[in-house]
N, C-alpha and C positions, 0 to 999 in steps of 0.2 A: 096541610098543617098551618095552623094558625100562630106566629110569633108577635108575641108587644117587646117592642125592643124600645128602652128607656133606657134614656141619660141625662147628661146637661149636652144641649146641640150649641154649639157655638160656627162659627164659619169654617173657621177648620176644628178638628177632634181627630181620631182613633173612633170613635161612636159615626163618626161619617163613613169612613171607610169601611166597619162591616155593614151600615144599612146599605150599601152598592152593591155589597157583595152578597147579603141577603136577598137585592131586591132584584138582583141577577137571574136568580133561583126560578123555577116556573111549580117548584113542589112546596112554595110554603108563600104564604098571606102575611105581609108585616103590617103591623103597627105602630107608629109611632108616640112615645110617649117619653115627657119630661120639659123640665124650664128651654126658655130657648133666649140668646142673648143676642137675636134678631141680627144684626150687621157689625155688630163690638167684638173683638175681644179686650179682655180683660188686663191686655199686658199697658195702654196707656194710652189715652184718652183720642189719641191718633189712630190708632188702630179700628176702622171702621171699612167694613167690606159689603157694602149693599148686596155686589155681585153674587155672596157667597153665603148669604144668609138661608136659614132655614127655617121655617115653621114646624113644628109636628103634628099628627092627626090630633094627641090630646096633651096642649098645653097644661101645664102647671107655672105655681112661682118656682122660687129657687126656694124650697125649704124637705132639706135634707134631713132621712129618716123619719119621712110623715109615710103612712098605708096607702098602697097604690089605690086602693079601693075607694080612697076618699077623692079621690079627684077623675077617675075614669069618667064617670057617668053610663058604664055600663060596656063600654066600647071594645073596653077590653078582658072583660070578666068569661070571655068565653075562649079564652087563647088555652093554645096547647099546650106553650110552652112558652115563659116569661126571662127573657135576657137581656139583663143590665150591663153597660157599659160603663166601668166604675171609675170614674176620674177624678174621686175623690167626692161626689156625687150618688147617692142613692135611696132608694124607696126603701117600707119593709114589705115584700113582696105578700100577692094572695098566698094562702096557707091549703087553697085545695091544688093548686098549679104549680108540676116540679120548677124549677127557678135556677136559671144560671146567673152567677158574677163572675164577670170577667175585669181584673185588677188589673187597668193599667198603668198607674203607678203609685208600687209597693215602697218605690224609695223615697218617698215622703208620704204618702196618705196610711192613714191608720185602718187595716180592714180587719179590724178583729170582730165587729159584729157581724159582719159579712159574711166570715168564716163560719161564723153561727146559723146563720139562717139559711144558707145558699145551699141547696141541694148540688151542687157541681161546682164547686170552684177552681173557675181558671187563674195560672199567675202569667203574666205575659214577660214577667225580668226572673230568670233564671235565678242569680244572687242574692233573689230576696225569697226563695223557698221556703216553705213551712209545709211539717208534714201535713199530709192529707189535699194539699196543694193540686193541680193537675197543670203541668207546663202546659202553655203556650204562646211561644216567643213571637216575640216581632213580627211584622212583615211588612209589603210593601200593597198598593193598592193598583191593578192591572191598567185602572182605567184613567189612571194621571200620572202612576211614574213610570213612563216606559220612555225610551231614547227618542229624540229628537235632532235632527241630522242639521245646528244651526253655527255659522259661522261663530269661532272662538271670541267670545269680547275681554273674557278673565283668566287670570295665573290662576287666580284660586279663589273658589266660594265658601265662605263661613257661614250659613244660615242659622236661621234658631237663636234664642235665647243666649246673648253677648256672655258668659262667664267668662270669668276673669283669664282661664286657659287662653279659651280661646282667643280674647282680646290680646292676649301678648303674643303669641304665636304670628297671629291677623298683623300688628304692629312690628315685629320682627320683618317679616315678607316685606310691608310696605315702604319701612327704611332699607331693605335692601331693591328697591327699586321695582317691584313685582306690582301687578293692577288685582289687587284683592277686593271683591264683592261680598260685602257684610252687611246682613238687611235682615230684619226680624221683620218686617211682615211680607216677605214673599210665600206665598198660597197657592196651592191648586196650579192653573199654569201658567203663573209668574214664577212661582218653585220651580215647575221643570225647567221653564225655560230660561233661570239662571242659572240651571247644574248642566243644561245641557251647552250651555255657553261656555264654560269654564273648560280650560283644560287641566283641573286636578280641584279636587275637595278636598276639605280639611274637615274635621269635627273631632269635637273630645267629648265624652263621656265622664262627667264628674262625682258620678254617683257609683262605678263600677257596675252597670247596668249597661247590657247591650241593643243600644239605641237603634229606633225606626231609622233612623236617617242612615245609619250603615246598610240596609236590607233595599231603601228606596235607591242610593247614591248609585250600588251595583247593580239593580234595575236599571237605570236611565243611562248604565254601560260607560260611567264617568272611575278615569283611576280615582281611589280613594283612600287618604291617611285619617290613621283613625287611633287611639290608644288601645293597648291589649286588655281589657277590660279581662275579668277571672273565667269568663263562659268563650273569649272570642273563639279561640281554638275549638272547640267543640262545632262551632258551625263555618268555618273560613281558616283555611291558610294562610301565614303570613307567607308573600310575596308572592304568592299565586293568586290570589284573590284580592286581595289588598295590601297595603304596607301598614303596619301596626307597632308602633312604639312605645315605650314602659311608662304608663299612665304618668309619674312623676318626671321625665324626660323629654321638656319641651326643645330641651335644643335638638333632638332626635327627631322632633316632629318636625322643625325646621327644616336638617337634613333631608328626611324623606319627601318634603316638598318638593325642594330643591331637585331632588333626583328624580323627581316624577317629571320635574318640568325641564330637565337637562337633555331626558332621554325618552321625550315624545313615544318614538315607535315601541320601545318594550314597555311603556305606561299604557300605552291602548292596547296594546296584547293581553297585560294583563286584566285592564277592563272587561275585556270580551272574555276572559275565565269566569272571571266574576259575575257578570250577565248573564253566563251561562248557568253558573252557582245556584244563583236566587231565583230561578224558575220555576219553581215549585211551592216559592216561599210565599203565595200573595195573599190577602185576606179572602179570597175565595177560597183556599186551601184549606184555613182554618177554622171557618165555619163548616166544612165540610168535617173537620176534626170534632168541630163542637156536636155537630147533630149523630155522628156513629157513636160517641160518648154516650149521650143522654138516648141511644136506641130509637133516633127517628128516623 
């Protein structure tokens, strides 16, 4: 089977992690196609990863909602089967080739003509459903968050995107004397290898969407505080899998630091539940979810 798999490629994406897990595969040909923002991302003028760039088989600009057809050259007119990675990002697909969108994030990007045209529409955030929708949550990616066995340097890792949560939270810890690691461009295995330093992760979800970094943090077998976001329950236990506190209760998310880090031995017990938990969850799971859908 023939796949063109289109998005915008940036260093890091969600659109990286299933071309791995596509090109994993020995029963299907991928293609690469969409704008590529070569070693930048986008978050500030700093952020530049030679290491981690990507080209695609068929470049494009960055201009969203133009016909894939106009830009192939031909390359990809003969695919089986055409799956976009929607980052707020997309083409309007060939019209003889059924077509998946996968949304991965509904809690700001607008996908109503998506809805339209996508013969299979996947949502990847639970809480932002709409009918005719086809879940598929989160995951993690097998072949960069898995555990790393490295001497502790952090109380706690904040990754991702500084929201104001988490900046109080990060600032609480560090006036009470805790070595908190906050970094917005850790990647690939600089990410691991600061979640696997750390003995407890933090992260909040400010969108009520249940966030990749919950599904990667339990991979890489690190205890993890997280908010109870409205879907958590449905896939993790609190305090078997993680400690989860009432999205508006940061002093709670304080505590539950605190107690992850008071009491070392039942924090890595429960990591290793949690490890166990998301073994199933990875994005080779998921495409395997996508191709029994669509009958490949």
């Amino acid at each position: 089977m023939k796949i063109l798999l289109s998005g915008a490629w940036y260093p890091i994406a969600i659109l990286r992690y299933f071309y791995l897990a596509f090109a994993a595969r020995d029963d299907v040909e991928v293609v690469t196609m969409g704008p590529t923002s070569g070693a930048r991302i986008p978050w500030g003028p700093q952020y530049n990863f030679p290491k981690y760039a990507f080209t695609p088989d068929i470049p494009t600009p960055f201009a969203k909602g133009m016909p894939m057809g106009f830009w192939d050259n031909g390359l990809g007119w003969d695919a089986d089967l055409v799956i976009q990675v929607d980052a707020d990002f997309h083409f309007l697909p060939y019209d003889h080739v059924p077509n998946v969108l996968i949304a991965t994030d509904p809690h700001f990007a607008d996908y109503t003509v998506q809805r339209q045209f996508a013969t299979y529409f996947f949502n990847m955030q639970e809480s932002y459903l709409e009918p005719g929708d086809i879940p598929l949550p989160y995951a993690y990616c097998a072949y960069t968050h898995y555990p790393e066995e490295l001497q502790p340097e952090y109380d706690v890792v904040v990754n991702g995107l500084q929201y104001p949560q988490r900046r109080i939270v990060a600032g609480v810890l560090q006036d009470k004397g805790r070595e908190v690691h906050e970094k917005l461009g850790d990647i690939w295995d600089e990410y691991r290898q600061a979640v696997c330093k750390a003995r407890c992760v933090f992260t909040h979800s400010s969108k009520d969407d249940l966030i990749a970094r919950v599904f990667e943090t339990l991979a890489m077998r690190r205890p993890l505080v997280c908010n109870a976001v409205s879907c958590l329950r449905r896939h993790f236990t609190d305090t078997v899998h993680l400690l989860a506190f009432p999205s508006d209760d940061l002093r709670a998310a304080v505590y539950m630091v605190e107690e992850v880090l008071e009491h070392p031995d039942e924090a890595e017990e429960m990591a290793e539940r949690g490890w166990k938990k998301v073994q199933g969850e990875t994005y080779d799971a998921r495409v395997q979810q996508i191709l029994e859908v669509v009958g490949a």
